[in-house]
N, C-alpha and C positions, 0 to 999 in steps of 0.2 A: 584609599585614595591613590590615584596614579603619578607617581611623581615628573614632574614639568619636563619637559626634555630642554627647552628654555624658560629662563626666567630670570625677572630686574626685582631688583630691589630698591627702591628711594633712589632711582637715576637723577644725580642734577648737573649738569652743566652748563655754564656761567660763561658770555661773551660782552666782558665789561660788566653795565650795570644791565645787561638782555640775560635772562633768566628763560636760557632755550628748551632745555625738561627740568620741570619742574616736578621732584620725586615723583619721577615715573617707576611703576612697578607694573609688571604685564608678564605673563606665561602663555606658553605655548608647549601643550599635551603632545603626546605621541600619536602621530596620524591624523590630526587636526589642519585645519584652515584654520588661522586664526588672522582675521582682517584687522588692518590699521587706517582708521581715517581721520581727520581732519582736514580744516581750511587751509590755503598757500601761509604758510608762515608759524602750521600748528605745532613746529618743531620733529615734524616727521623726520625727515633727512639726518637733523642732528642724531636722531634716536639709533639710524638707523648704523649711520657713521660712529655709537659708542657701541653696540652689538659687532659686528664688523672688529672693530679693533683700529677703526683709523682715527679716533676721536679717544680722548682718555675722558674719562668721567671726574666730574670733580668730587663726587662724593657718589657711596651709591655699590652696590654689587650684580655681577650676572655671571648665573650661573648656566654650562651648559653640557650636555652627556654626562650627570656627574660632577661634572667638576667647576672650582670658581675660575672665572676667566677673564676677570676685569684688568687684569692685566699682560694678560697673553697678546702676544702681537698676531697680528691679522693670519698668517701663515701659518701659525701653532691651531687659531681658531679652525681654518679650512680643514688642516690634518684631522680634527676632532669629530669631524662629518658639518662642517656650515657652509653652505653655499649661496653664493647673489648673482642675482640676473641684477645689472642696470636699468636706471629708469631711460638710460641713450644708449641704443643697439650698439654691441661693441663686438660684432663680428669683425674678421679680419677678412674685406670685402675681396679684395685682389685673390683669395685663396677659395677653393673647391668648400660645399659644405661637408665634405666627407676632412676634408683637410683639417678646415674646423676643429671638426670632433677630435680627430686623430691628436691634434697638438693640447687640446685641452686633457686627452687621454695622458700624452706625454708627462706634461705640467704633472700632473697628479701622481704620475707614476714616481716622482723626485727629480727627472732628469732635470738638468737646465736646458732652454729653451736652444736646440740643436739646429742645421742646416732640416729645411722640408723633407729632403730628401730621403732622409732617416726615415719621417713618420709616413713616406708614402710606401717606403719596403716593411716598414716592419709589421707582420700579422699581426704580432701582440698586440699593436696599438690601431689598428684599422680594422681588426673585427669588433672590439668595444666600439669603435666610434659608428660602425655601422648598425648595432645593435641601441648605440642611443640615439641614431637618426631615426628608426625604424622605433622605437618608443613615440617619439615626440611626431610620427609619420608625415615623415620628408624621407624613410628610405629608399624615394623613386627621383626624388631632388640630389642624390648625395655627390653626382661629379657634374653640378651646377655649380658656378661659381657664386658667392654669396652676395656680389653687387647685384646679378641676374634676378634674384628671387625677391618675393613681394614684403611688404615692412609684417605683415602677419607672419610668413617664412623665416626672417630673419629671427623674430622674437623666438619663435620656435628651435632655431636651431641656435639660438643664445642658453634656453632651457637647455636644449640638448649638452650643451658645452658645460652648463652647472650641472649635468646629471656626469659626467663624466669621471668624478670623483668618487662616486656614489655614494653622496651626502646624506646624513640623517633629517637634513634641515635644509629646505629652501628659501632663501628670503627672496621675495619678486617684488621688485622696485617698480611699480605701475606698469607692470605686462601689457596693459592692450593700449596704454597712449600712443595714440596718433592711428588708432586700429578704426576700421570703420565697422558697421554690424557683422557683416558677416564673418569676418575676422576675430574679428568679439568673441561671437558665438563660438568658433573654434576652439579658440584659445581658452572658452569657459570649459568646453570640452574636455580638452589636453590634461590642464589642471583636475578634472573631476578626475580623470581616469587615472593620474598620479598620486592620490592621495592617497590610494590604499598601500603606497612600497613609501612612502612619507611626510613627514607634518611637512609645515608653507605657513612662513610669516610674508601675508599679502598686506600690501603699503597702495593701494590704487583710491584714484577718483571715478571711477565707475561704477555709480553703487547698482547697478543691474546687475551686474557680474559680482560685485563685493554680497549682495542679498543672494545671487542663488549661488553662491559656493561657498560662503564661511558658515563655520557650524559658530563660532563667538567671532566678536567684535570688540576693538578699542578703539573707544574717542579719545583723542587728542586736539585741544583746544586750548589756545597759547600755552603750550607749554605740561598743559597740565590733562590727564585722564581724569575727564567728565564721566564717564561710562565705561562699561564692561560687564557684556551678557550676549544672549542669544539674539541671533536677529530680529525673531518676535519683541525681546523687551527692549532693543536699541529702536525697533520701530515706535514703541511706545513711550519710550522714555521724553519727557516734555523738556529737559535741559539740550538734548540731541536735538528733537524737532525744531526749536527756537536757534541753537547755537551755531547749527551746521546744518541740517535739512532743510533750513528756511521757509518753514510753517510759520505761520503764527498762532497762538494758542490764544483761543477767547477765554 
C-alpha cells in the first residue's frame, strides 16, 4: 500500500450549534488528482481552511509528508511542500507576470517580501520564475502585466506562483470559475500535464473537468463524506446522483 502523501482523520469543526465537517477523513496518494465536491454550503471551504492551517480543527488529525500537522501553522505547512491557488485570482495585477513568479520565487526562498527591484536583478529568482511561466505556458506572456492578461491567464500564472515553491501538493480552489470553455479546456490541459511532477487536491464545481482529470473523488454533503471512489462508482453511486448530481433515481 502506498502511503497517503495527505490525509484526515475524523475532521470536525463546530461553528456554535453548525457542525461544518463532520468527521471528515479523505487522502490524497502520491501523483493523484484527487477531486473534492459538493453543494454551496458542503463545508468545502472550512475543510479546506483546516488543511491550510487557517482554521484549527476541533477534533480530528492530518497528516502530511510524513508528518502530523494539525497543528503546524500555515507556513510550517508551505515549507513541507503544500501549496493553494485561491478560488479569487490573487495575482498582483500592477506587476509584470514574470514579476509574479520572481516574488513568489522570493517568498519561498525565506526572504521577506523586499523592494521589486531585487527580484527584477536577481537571476536566482527570475530564471525559476521563467521556467514556471514556461511550465504553465504563459513564457511568451512573461513581461505582460498581469491586469493585461485573460482571467484563464491569470489562473495560470496563480498555478505558476504555487508551483514556485516547488510543492509536493497542490490544492486548487476551483481553477476554472469564471473560465468559459475554451479556457476550461486549457486549464484541463495544464493540470493533466502537471500531474506527473505532483498530486492536486481539486475543490471545483465543474464536474466536466472534475470527470476528466480525477483518478478518485470525495463527496461532501453537509458537512459530511457521502462517497469516495473512482469516477466510474461516484457516477454510479445513487446517494451522489440524488444528493448532488440531481438525478432522480426511479
Amino acid at each position: 500500500m502506498v502511503e497517503p502523501l495527505l490525509s484526515t482523520q475524523s475532521l470536525v469543526k463546530r461553528f456554535g450549534g453548525l457542525v461544518a465537517t463532520d468527521s471528515v477523513s479523505i487522502d490524497v496518494l502520491p501523483g493523484e488528482i484527487h477531486a473534492l465536491i459538493g453543494p454551496n454550503g458542503a463545508g468545502k471551504t472550512t475543510l479546506v481552511g483546516q488543511l491550510t492551517g487557517n482554521l484549527a480543527p476541533d477534533s480530528g488529525t492530518i497528516r502530511f509528508a510524513g508528518r502530523d500537522v494539525t497543528r503546524l501553522p500555515t507556513h510550517a505547512r508551505v515549507a513541507l511542500g503544500l501549496a493553494r491557488s485561491f478560488q479569487i485570482t490573487s495575482v498582483l495585477r500592477e506587476f509584470t507576470a514574470l514579476d509574479n513568479v520572481a516574488l513568489a520565487v522570493q517568498a519561498h526562498a525565506g526572504h521577506s517580501f523586499r523592494f521589486l527591484a531585487d527580484a527584477r536583478d536577481d537571476t536566482s529568482l527570475r530564471e525559476p520564475a521563467r521556467r514556471g511561466l514556461e511550465a504553465v505556458g504563459l513564457d511568451e506572456r512573461a513581461n505582460t502585466l498581469a491586469s493585461a492578461l485573460s482571467h484563464g491567464e491569470q489562473r495560470q500564472l496563480e498555478i505558476a506562483m504555487a508551483l514556485a515553491g516547488n510543492p509536493k501538493l497542490l490544492l486548487l480552489d476551483e481553477p476554472m470559475a469564471g473560465m468559459g470553455v475554451e479556457e476550461s479546456q486549457a486549464m484541463i490541459g495544464l493540470l493533466r500535464a502537471l500531474k506527473s511532477t505532483r498530486a492536486m487536491l481539486l475543490i471545483e464545481h465543474d464536474m466536466d473537468a472534475v470527470f476528466a482529470l480525477a483518478d478518485r473523488i470525495t463527496v461532501l454533503v453537509y458537512g459530511r463524506v457521502i462517497a469516495s471512489g473512482t469516477p466510474e462508482q461516484i457516477r454510479a453511486n445513487v446517494e451522489v446522483r440524488q444528493a448532488y448530481l440531481g438525478e432522480e433515481i426511479a
